[in-house]
N, C-alpha and C positions, 0 to 999 in steps of 0.2 A: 608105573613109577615114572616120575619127568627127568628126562635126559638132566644130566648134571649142569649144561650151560642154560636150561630154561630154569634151572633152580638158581644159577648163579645170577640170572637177569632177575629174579623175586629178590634177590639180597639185593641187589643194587636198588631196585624198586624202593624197598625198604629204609632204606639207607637213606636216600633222595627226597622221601616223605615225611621224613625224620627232620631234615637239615632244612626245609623249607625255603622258596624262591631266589631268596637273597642269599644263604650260603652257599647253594648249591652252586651260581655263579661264581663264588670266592674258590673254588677248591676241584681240584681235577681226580678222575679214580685211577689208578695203578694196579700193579701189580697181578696175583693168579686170576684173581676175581672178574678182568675185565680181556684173559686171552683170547674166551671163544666171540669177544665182541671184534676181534680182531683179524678171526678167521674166516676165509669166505669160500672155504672148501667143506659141504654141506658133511663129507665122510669125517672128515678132519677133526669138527665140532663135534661131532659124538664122540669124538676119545679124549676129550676135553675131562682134565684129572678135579677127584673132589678135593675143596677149600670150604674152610670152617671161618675166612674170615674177608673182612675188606677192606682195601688199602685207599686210604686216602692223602693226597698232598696238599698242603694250606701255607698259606704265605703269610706268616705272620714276624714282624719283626720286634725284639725283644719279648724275654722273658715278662712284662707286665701285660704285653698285650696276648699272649700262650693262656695269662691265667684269666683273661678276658673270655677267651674264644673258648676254653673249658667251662666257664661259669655261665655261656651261652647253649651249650653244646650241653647240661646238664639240665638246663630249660627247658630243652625239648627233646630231656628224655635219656639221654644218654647218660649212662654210669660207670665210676672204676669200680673196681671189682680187688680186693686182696689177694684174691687167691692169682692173679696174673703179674706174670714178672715182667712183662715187655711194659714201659713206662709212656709209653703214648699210647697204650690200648684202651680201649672203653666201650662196654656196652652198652646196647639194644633189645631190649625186648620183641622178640621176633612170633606174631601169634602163628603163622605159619607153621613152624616147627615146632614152638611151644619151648624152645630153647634159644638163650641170648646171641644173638649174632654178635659178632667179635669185630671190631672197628678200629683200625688203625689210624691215627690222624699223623700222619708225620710231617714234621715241618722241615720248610728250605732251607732254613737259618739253624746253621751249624749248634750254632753259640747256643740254644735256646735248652739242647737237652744232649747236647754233647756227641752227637749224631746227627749223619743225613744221606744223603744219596748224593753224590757229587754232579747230577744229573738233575735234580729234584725240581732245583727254580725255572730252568727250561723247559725241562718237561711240560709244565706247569704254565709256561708263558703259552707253550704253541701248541698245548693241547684243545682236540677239537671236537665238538657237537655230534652227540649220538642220542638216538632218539629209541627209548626206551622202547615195549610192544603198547605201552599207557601213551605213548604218544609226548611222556616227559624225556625234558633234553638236560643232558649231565655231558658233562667233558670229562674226553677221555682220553689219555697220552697217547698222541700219534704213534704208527709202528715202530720207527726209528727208536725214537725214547723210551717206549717198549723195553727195544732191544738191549737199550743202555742202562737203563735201571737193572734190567735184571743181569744183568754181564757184570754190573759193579757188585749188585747185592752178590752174586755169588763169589766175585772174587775177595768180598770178606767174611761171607759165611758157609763158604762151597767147599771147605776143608780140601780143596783141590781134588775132589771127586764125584765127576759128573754121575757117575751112575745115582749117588742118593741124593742128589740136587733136586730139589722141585723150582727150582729158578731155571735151572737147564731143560727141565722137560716143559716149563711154557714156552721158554725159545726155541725148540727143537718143532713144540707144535703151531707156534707161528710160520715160521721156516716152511713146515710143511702144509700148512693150512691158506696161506696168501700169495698167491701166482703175483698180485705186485708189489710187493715187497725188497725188491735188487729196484725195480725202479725206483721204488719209492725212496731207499735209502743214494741211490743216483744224487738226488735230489737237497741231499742232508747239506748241514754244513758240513765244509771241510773237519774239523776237530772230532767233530761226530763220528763221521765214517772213518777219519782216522782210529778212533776208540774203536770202535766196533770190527772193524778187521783185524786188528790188533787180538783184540782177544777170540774172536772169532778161529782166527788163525793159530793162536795159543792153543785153544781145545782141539782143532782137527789134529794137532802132532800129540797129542796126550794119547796114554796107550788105554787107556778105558773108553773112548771118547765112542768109538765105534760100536760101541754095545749100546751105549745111550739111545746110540741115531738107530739100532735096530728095534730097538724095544717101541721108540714114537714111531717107527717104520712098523710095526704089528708085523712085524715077519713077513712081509709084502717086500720079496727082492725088488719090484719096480721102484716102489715109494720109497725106500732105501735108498739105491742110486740117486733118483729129483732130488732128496736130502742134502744127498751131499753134493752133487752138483751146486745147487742152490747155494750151497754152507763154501765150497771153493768159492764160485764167486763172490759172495761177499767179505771174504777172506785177502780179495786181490785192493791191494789200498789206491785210495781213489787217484793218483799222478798215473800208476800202470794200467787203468782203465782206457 
């Protein structure tokens, strides 16, 4: 059976073939689907958690032009589905599996469906070029943005409990899967790395927070400690660096 990130690179594959040349460039992938793309620790990637769906960002402004890029996006192939409640979702028929992969399109523009990621338009601006194993190139949210999408998504859907967070277990396996990563976030805007230690920092003093980091730590006191090592510094905000 293929590891869960050589399955998650077939959905995105999927995905990309689907949306064809010219959208592919309009629209960045996010979220669980695209963490072991972001990992560069070969152990780290194999504990990369199953996802049934995949997140996409599209910059679309007003509501006339949403019902545009759905009545494009139904062209080639994609479909809503009744039976789903999340309201930017939409299927794929996936002959791989022989079951519909599940397609998030979320837009930057708040106003369009009453939601977004506070995160989402930048993201989206400075995300960057990855090259599938087909040799296709998709963009995909730098680590930084990564980090910030999923810090937000969970501060409104995390019920403030890391342990059943699956936002918190892709950041905990980024965290522990990218040796550059404290660089890389170095590097952020200020606002940015302001966010991100901010909450970063929020979750180290939470009293479940440690169970989280042992469970992505597989019970490996070493990988444990880097964790949080890792997770203090990017906890310290970028003036006291």
């Amino acid at each position: 059976m293929a590891a869960e990130w050589r399955i998650q690179e077939q959905m995105l594959q999927t995905v990309a073939d689907a949306l064809g040349p010219e959208l592919l460039r309009q629209v960045a992938f996010v979220g669980g689907c695209t963490t072991a793309l972001l990992i560069t620790d070969a152990f780290a990637r194999e504990a990369v958690r199953f996802t049934e769906d995949v997140d996409v960002i599209v910059h679309v402004l007003g509501y006339g032009k949403w019902q545009r890029l759905l009545t494009e996006l139904r062209q080639r192939g994609f479909r809503e589905s009744p039976d789903d409640e999340i309201i930017c979702r939409m299927r794929l028929p996936n002959a791989l599996t022989g079951r519909d992969l599940l397609v998030d399109f979320m837009p930057d523009d708040e106003d369009i469906l009453n939601f977004t990621n506070r995160w989402y338009r930048d993201a989206l601006h400075s995300a960057a070029d990855h090259a599938l194993p087909s040799g296709t190139l998709i963009r995909v949210v730098t680590p930084s943005y990564f980090l910030a999408t999923k810090l937000e998504a969970y501060r409104g859907r995390g019920r403030n409990d890391p342990l059943a967070s699956r936002d918190i277990e892709d950041i905990l396996a980024v965290v522990d899967g990218r040796d550059s990563l404290h660089a890389e976030l170095a590097q952020a805007e200020p606002p940015l790395r302001h966010y991100i230690a901010q909450a970063i920092s929020a979750l180290l003093s939470h009293r479940d927070f440690a169970y989280a980091v042992q469970s992505a730590a597989r019970q490996q006191q070493a990988r444990e400690e880097l964790i949080f090592q890792r997770l203090e510094a990017i906890a310290v905000p970028p003036a006291q660096q």
